[in-house]
C-alpha positions as CSV (number, residue, x, y, z in Angstrom):
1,X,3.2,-12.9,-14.5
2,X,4.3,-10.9,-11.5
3,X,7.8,-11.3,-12.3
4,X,6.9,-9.6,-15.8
5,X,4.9,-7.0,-13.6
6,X,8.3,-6.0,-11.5
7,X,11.0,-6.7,-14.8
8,X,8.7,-3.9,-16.6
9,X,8.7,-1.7,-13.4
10,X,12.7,-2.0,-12.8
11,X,12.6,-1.2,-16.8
12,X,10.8,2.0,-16.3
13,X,12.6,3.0,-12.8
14,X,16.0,2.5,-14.4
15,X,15.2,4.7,-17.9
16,X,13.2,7.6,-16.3
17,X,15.8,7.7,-13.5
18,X,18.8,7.8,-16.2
19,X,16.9,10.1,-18.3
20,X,16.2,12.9,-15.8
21,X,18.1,14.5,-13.3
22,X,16.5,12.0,-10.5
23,X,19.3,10.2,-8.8
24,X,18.5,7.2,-6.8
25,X,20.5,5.9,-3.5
26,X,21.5,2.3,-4.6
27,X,23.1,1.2,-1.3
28,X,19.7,1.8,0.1
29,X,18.2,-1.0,-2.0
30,X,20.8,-3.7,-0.5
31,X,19.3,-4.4,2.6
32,X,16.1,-5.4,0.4
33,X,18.2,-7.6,-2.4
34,X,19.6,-9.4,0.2
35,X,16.6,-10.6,1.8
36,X,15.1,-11.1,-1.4
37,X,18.0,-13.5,-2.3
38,X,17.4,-15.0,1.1
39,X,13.7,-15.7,0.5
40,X,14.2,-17.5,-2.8
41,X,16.7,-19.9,-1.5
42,X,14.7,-21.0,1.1
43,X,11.7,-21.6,-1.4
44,X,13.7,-22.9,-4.0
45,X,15.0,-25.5,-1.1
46,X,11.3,-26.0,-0.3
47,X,10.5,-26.5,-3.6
48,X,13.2,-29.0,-4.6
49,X,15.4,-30.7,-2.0
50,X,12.2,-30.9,0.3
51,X,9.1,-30.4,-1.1
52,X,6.7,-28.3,0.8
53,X,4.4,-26.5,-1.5
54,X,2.9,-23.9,1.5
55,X,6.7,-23.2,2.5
56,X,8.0,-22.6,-0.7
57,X,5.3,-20.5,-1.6
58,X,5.3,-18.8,1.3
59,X,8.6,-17.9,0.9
60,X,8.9,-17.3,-2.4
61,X,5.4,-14.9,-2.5
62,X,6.9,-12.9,0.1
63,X,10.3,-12.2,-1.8
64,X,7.9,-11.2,-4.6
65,X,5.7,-8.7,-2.3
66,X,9.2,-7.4,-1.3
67,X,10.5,-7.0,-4.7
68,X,7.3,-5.3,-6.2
69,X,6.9,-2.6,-2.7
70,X,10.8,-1.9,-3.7
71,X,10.1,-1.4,-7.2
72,X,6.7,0.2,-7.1
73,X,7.8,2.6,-4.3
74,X,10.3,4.3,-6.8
75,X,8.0,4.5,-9.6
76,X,5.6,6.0,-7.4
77,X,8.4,8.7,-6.3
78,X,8.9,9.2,-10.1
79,X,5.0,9.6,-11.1
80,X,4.6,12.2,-8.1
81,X,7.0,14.2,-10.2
82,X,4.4,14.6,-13.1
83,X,2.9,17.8,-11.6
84,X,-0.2,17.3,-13.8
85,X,-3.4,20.1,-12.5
86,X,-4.1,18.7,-8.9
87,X,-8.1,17.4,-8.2
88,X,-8.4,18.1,-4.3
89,X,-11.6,21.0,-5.0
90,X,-13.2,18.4,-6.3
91,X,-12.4,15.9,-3.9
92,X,-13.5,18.2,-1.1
93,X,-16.7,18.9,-3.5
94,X,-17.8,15.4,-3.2
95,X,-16.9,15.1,0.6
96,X,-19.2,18.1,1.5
97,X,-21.9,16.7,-1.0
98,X,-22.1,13.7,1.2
99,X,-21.9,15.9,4.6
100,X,-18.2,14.8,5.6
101,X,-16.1,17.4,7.6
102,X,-12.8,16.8,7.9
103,X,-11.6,19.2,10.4
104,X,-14.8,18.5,12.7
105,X,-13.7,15.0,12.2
106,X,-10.2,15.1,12.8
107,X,-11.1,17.9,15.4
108,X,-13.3,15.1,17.5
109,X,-10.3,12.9,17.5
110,X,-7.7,15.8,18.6
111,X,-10.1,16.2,21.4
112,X,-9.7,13.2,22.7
113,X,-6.0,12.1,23.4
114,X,-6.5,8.3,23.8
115,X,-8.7,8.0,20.3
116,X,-5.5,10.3,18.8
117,X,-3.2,7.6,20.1
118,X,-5.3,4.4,19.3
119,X,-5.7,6.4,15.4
120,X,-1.9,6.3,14.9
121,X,-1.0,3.3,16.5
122,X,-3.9,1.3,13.9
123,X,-2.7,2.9,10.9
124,X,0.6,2.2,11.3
125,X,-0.1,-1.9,11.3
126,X,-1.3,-1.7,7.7
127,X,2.0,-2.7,6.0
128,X,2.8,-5.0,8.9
129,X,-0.5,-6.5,8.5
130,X,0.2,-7.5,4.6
131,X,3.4,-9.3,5.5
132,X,1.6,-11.5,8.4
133,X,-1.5,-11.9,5.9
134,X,0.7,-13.7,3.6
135,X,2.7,-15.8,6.2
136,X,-0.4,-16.7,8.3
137,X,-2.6,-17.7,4.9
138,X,0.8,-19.2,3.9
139,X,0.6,-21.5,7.2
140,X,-2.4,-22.2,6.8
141,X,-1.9,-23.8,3.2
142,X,-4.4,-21.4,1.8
143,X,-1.8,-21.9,-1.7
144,X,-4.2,-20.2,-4.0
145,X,-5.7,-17.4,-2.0
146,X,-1.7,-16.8,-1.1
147,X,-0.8,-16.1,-4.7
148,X,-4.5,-14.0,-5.3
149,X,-3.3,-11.7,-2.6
150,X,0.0,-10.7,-3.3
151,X,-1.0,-10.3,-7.2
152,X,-4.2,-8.0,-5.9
153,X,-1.7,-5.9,-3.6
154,X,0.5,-5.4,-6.7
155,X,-2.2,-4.6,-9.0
156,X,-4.1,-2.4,-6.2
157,X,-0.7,-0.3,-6.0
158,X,-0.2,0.2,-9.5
159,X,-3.7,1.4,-10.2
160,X,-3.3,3.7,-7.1
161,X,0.2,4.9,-8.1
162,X,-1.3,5.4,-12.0
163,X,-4.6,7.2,-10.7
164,X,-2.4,9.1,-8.3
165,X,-0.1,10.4,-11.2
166,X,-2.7,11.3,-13.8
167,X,-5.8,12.7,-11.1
168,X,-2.9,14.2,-8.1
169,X,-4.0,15.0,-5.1
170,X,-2.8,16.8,-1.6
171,X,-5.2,15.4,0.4
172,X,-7.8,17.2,3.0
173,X,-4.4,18.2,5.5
174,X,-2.1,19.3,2.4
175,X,-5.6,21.5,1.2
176,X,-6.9,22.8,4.0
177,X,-3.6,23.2,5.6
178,X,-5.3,23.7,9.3
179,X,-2.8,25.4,11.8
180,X,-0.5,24.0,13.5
181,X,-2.2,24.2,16.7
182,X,-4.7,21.8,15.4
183,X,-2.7,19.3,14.2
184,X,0.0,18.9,16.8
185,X,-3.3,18.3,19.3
186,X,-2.5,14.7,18.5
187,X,0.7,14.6,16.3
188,X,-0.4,12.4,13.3
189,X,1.6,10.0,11.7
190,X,1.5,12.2,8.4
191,X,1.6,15.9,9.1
192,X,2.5,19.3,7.0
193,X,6.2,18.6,7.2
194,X,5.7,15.1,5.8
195,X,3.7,16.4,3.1
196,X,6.2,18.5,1.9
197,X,8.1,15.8,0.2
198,X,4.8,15.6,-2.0
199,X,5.2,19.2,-2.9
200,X,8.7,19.0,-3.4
201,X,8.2,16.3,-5.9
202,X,6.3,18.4,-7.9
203,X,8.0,21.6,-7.9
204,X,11.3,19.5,-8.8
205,X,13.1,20.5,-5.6
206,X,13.5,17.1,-4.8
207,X,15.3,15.0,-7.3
208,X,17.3,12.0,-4.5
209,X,15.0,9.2,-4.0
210,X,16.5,6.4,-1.5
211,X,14.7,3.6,0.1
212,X,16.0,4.3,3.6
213,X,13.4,7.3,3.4
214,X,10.4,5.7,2.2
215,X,7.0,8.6,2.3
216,X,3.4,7.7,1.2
217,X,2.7,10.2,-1.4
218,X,-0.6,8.5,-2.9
219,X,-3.6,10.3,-1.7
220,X,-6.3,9.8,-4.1
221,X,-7.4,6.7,-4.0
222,X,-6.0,5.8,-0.6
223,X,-3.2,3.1,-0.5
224,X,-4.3,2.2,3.1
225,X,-7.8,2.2,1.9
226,X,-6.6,-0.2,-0.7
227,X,-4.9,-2.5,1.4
228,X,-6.6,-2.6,4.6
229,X,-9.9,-3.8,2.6
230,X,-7.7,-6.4,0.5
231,X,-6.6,-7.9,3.9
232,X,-9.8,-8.2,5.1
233,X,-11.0,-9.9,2.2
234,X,-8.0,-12.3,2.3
235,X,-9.3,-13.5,5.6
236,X,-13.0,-13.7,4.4
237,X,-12.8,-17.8,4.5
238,X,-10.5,-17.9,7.8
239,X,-13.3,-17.9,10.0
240,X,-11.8,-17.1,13.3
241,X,-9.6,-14.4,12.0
242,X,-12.0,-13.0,9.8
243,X,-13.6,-10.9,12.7
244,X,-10.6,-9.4,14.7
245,X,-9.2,-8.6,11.2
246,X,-12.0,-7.0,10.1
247,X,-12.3,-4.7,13.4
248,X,-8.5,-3.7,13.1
249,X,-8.9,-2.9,9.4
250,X,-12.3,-1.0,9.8
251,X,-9.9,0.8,12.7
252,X,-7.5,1.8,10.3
253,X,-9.5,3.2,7.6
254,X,-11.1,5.0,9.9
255,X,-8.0,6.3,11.2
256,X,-7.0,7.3,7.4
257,X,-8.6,10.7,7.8
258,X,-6.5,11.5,10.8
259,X,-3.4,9.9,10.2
260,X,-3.2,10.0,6.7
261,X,-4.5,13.4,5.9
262,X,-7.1,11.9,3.4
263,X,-10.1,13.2,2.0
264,X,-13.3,10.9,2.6
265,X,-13.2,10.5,-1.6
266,X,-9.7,9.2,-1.4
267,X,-10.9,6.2,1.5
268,X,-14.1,5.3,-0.7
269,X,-11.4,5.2,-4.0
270,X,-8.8,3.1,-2.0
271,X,-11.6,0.5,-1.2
272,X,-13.3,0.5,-4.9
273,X,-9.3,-0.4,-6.2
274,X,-9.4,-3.1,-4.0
275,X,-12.3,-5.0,-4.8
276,X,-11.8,-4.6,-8.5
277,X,-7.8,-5.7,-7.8
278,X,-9.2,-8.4,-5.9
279,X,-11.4,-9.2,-8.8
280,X,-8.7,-9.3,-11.8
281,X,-6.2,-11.3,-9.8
282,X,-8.9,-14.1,-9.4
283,X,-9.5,-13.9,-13.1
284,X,-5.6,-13.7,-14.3
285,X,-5.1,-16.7,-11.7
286,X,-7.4,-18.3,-13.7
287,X,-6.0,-17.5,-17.2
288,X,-2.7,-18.3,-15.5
289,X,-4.1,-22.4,-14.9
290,X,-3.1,-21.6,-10.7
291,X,-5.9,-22.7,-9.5
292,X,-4.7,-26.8,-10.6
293,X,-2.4,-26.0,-7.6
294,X,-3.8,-28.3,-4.5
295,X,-2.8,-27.5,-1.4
296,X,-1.1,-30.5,0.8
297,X,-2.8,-30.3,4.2
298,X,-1.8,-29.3,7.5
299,X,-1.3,-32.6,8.8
């Protein structure tokens, strides 16, 4: 099944990429084949020469992550390009209709250096975070959940790429577009210049897409949102992990307004993808028989 899901995404890249006037920077993929190459071997060793079902899975799971984030990272590039009519009035419509500000928000953090700092450096754990979520459930011969993450993290991105394609969005800091006094108060992690690339997209100024230049571009729902509430229900059963997972992920969606440019709307979205992704992997597990997998114990 998520072999099918990256085949049909390679399929799409490699047609929309030799049908416009996109041109994609192959060398920069190299450096993820490789490992990928690298990760089956070792699970194919631990599946065969010496069996070890939380090893091989492990390893082969996290080839698959890095395969899909490879994949899914140029079709996301290529939807951007769409330049279908942008929703962000709305977005900032609903925000005010529940009494969210962003720029007093965002403003309360710029006034404080040390929450500025402790903002960037959580956000940026998220994608770090998914890699040691599947090594440390891996480890922990949690076979099953394994396998239910990885397939909700692909299915959350693709419903955030597919929503972010048809229902485009800027976000609150590519809308608003506060001065630049404001934002380099505390120098988030995504700022106006980073933005541009989603503008760029759009207007079809930029048409090179390489992997050694990777750039969110998903506002609406929130990718971090998504992710950060998938981790943290990966760890619901890992009872003394559960709690200092959950702080750092609360931490970073919190953060997403100030790091990430995001509306409020696009956080709440981000976290509505994940439980329903979280949702239709157990169920496609199911259909799929993985759950007669049992996993060996620790010991």
């Amino acid at each position: 099944m998520k072999a099918a899901i990256i085949v049909a995404i390679l399929v799409i890249d490699f047609a929309w990429i030799a049908g416009t006037d996109f041109e994609f920077d192959v060398a920069s993929a190299a450096k993820a084949a490789i490992v990928t190459v690298v990760l089956v071997a070792v699970g194919w060793f631990y599946r065969v020469k010496r069996p070890m079902k939380r090893f091989e899975v492990l390893c082969t799971e996290t080839a698959v992550l890095l395969m899909f984030s490879t994949s899914a990272a140029v079709l996301s590039t290529l939807m951007t390009s769409t330049n279908l009519p942008m929703i962000d009035d709305r977005l900032i419509a609903f925000d005010t209709a529940v009494g969210f500000d962003w720029l007093a928000y965002v403003g309360f953090v710029n006034e404080r250096p040390w929450l500025g700092a402790l903002s960037s450096i959580v956000y940026i754990t998220t994608l770090t975070q998914v890699a040691l979520t599947v090594v440390a459930l891996g480890l922990m011969s949690e076979v099953v959940r394994v396998q239910r993450f990885v397939l909700a993290v692909m299915l959350g991105a693709l419903t955030c790429i597919v929503i972010s394609a048809i229902l485009p969005a800027a976000g609150a800091l590519g809308t608003i577009r506060p001065p630049v006094e404001f934002t380099m108060m505390n120098n988030p992690i995504v700022d106006l210049e980073y933005k541009q690339a989603f503008f760029d997209l759009r207007n079809g100024l930029a048409r090179f897409i390489s992997l050694d230049e990777p750039r969110g571009l998903i506002a609406f729902p929130s990718y971090h949102g998504t992710l950060s509430m998938l981790i943290i229900l990966a760890f619901a059963r890992a009872r003394f992990w559960f709690w200092p997972v959950l702080a750092l992920n609360i931490a970073v969606i919190l953060s997403t307004p100030v790091d990430g440019g995001h509306h409020l709307a696009d956080i709440i979205g981000g976290i509505v993808v994940a439980f329903i992704a979280w949702w239709a992997a157990d169920k496609l597990l199911d259909l799929a028989g993985a759950r007669r997998v049992v996993a060996e114990p620790l010991s």
